[in-house]
C-alpha positions in Angstrom: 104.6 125.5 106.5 104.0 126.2 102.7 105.4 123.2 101.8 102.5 121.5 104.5 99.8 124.1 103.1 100.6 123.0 99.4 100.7 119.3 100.3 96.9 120.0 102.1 95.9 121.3 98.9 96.9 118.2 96.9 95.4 115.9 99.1 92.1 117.8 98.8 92.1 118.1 95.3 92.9 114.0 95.1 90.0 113.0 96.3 88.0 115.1 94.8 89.6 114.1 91.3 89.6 110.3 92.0 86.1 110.7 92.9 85.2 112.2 89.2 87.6 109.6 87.6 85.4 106.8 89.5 82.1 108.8 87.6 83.4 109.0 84.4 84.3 105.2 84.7 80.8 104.2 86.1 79.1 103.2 82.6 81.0 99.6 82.9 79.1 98.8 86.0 78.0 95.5 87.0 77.3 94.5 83.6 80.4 94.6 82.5 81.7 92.6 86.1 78.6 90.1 85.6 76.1 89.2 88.0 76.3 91.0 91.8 78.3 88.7 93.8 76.2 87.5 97.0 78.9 86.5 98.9 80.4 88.7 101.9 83.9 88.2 103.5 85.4 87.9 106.7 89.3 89.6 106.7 92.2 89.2 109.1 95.3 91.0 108.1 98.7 91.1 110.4 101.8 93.0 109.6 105.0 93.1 111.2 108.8 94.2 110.9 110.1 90.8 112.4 109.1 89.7 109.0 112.7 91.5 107.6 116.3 91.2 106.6 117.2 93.4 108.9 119.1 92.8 112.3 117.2 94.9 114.4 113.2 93.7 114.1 111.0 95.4 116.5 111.2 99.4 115.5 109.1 102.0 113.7 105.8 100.6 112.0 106.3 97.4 114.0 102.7 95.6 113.9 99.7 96.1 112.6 96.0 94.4 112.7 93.2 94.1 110.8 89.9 92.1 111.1 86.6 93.0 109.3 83.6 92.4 107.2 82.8 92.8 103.8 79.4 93.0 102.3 77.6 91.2 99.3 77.3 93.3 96.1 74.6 96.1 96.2 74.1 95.8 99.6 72.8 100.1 100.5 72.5 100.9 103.9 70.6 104.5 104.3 74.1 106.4 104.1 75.4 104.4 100.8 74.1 107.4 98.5 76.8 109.5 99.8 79.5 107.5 98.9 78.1 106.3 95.2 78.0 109.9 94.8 82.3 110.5 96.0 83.3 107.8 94.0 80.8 106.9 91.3 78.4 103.6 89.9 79.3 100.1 90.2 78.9 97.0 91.7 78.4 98.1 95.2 80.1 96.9 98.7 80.6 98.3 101.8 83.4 97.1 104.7 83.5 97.7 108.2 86.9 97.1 110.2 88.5 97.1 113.6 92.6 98.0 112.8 95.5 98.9 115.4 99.2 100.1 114.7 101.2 99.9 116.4 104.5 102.7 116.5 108.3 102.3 118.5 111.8 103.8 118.1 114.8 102.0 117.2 115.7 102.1 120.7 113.2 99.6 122.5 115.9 99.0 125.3 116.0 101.9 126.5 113.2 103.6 129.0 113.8 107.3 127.7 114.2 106.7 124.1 116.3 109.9 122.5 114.0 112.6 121.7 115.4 112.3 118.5 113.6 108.7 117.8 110.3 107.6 116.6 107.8 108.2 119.4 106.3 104.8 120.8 102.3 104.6 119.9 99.6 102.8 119.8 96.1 103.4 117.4 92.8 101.5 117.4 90.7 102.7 114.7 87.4 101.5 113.5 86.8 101.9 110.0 84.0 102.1 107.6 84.4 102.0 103.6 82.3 102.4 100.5 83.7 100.5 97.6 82.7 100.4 93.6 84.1 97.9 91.2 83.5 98.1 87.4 85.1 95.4 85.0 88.6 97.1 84.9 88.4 99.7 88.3 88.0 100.0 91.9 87.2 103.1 93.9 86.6 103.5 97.5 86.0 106.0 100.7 86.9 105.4 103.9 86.0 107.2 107.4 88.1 106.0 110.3 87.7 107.3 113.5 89.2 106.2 117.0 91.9 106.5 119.8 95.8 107.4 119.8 97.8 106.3 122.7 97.6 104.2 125.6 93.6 103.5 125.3 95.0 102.1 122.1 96.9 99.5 124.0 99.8 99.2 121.5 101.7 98.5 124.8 99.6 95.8 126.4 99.4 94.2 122.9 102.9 93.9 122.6 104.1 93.0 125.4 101.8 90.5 126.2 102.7 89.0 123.2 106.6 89.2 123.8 105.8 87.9 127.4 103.5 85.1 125.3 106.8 83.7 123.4 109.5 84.6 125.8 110.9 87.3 124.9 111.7 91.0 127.0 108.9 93.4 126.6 109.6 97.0 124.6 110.7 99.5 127.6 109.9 102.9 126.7 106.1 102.6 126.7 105.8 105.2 129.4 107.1 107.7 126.6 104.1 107.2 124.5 101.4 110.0 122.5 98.8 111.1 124.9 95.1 109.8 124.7 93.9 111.9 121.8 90.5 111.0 119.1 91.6 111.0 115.8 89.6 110.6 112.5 90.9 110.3 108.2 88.9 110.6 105.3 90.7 109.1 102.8 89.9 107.8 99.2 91.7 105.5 96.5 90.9 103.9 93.1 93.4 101.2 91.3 93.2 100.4 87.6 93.6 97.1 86.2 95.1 97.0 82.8 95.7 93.6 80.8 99.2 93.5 79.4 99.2 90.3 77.7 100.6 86.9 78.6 104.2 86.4 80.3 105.7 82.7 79.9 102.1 81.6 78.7 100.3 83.0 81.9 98.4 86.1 82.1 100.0 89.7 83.2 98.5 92.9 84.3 99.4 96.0 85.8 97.6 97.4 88.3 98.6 101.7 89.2 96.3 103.1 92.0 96.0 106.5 93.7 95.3 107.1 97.3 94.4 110.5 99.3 94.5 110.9 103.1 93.1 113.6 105.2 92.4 114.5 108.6 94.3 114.2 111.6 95.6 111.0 111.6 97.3 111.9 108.4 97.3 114.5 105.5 99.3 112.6 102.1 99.1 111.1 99.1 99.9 108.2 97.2 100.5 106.6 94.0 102.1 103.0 93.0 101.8 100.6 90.7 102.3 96.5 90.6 102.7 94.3 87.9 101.3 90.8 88.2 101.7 87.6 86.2 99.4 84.2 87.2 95.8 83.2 86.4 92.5 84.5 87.1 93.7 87.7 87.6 90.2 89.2 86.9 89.2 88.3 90.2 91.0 91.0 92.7 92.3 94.1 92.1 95.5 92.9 94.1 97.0 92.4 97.5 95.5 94.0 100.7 97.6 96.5 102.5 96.6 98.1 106.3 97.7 101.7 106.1 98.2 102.0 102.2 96.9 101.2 98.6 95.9 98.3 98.4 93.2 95.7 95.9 90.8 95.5 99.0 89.2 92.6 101.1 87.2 91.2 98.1 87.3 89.1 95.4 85.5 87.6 92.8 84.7 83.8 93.1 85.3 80.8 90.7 85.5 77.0 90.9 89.5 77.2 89.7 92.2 77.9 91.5 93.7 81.3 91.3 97.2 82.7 91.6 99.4 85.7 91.2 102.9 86.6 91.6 103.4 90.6 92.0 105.9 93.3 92.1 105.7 97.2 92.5 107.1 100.4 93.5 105.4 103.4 94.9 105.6 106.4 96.6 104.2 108.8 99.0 104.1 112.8 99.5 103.4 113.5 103.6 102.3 116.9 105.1 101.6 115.5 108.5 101.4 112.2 110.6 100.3 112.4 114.2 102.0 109.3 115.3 105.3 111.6 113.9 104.3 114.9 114.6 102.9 114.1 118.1 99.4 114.9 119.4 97.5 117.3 117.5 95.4 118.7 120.9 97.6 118.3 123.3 100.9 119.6 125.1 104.2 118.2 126.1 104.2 115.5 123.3 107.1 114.4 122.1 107.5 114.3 118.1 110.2 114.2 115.3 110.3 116.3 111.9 109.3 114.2 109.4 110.0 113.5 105.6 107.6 114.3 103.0 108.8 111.9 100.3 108.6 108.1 101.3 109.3 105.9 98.1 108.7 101.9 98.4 108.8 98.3 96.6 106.8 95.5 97.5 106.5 91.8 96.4 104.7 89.3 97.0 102.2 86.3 95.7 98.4 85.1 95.8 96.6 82.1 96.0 92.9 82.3 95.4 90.8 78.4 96.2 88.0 76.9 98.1 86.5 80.2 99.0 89.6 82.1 100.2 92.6 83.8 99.5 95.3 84.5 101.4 98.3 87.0 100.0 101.6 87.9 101.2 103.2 90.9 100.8 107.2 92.0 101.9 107.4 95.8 101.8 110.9 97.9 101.6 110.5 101.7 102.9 112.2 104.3 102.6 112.9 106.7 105.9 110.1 108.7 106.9 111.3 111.0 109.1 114.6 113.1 109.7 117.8 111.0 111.3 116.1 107.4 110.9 118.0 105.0 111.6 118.5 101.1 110.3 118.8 102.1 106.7 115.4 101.0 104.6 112.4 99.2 106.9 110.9 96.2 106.2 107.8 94.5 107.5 105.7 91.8 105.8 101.9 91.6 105.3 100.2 88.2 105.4 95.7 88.6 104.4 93.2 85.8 104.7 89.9 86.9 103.1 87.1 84.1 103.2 83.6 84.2 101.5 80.4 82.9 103.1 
């Protein structure tokens, strides 16, 4: 419990740090980024663990989802002021998103998975973020609110896609989290920092800091990725669902853009309802999680014509006690397009 209490207090105290860190930075601004981009973007993002090395495919994080919208520069709906005051000046956007996760054991053959297993579950989230870029920075705040469980349809999703390709459906669905609204506040910023040229072509890092609270989840995170290709000015790096990530956007240009990228990360976890089971309700069945969850990603970029679409392989440590199937792997495949 003091280990959760002390982890609380971190979380809290990241956001409000990375929200004076994005202040202090705002003097570069959108002069120092150029003139306000006037194009928005539309965003599909999938992620699954079939995408692995790994015999068994279909377990833990197994899919994710993630459509949504991206404003022009300085676009300030009546609510904007609150999050230029979070996170600080700069050239302006602001997202909105429907995501879903989707959560199952490492026994999906079974109809009464071990108690000691990953619950199966299923969230649907709607998302709304406030984002600032300066000429080396990007901060942003995110509220998402929504459903866990079977309103979530992580079963009907999956399934119908197994039944879709011929393959048997996941049986333990009838295990699941109960119907429960859920909600996060969470907050990141990610630096970019020129390193020079590798091989002739140029090469940046890119460390970023993430905070998470509420009751879908109470963490923090920190990473960093190292890229080497050209244009690199253009994104703050790969998109990533449920973690740090460069965001939807990115700047345009009448070249063709690419990156190669590699990085390692970590995260420090108090609580996660799809884990710890329903936060309101009884007879939930949940496992005892792990509070440190290190990873490595890599993966490349192409940027042309107006889009770019990224891929990402991710290696995770276990996040919860008794995990089985050694590291987990999923891949993360994003096509942003500007119109």
């Amino acid at each position: 419990m003091r280990r959760q209490h002390r982890l609380v207090l971190l979380a809290s105290a990241s956001v409000a740090v990375m929200g004076s860190a994005v202040i202090g930075g705002a003097r570069l601004a959108i002069a120092e980024t150029g003139s306000p981009d006037a194009a928005g973007f539309i965003s599909l993002q999938g992620e699954n663990s079939s995408i692995s090395s790994a015999k068994v495919t279909d377990r833990y994080y197994t899919n994710g989802i993630h459509v949504g919208w991206t404003s022009p520069e300085g676009y300030a709906p009546a609510l904007a002021g609150f999050g230029r005051t979070m996170i600080g000046e700069g050239a302006q956007r602001v997202s909105v998103s429907i995501d879903q996760q989707i959560y199952t054991p490492y026994d999906t053959a079974s109809t009464n998975p071990a108690k000691s297993d990953r619950p199966y579950a299923g969230v649907l989230l709607a998302n709304f973020t406030q984002s600032v870029e300066t000429a080396t920075s990007r901060g942003a705040l995110s509220l998402a609110v929504g459903i866990l469980g079977p309103s979530a349809l992580g079963e009907e999703v999956q399934n119908g896609f197994h039944d879709l390709i011929g393959q048997k459906g996941n049986k333990g669905w009838k295990t699941q989290l109960k119907d429960e609204a859920v909600f996060g506040l969470s907050s990141q910023r990610v630096w970019r920092v020129p390193v020079g040229s590798v091989l002739g072509f140029e090469a940046d890092a890119v460390p970023g800091l993430a905070a998470s609270l509420g009751t879908l989840r109470i963490a923090v995170e920190g990473g960093i990725n190292l890229r080497v290709g050209s244009g690199l000015d253009r994104d703050f790096g790969a998109p990533r669902i449920r973690a740090l990530g460069g965001g939807d956007a990115f700047r345009g240009s009448d070249g063709v853009g690419w990156y190669v990228f590699a990085g390692v990360g970590g995260q420090a976890v108090a609580r996660d309802v799809t884990l710890n089971g329903n936060t309101f309700r009884d007879a939930t069945r949940s496992v005892k999680l792990d509070p440190l969850v290190g990873q490595a990603q890599g993966g490349a970029a192409i940027l042309m014509f107006g889009t770019r679409l990224t891929y990402t392989q991710v290696v995770q440590t276990q996040e919860f006690k008794h995990q089985k199937g050694g590291l987990h792997q999923f891949g993360s495949l994003a096509l942003s397009v500007r119109f």
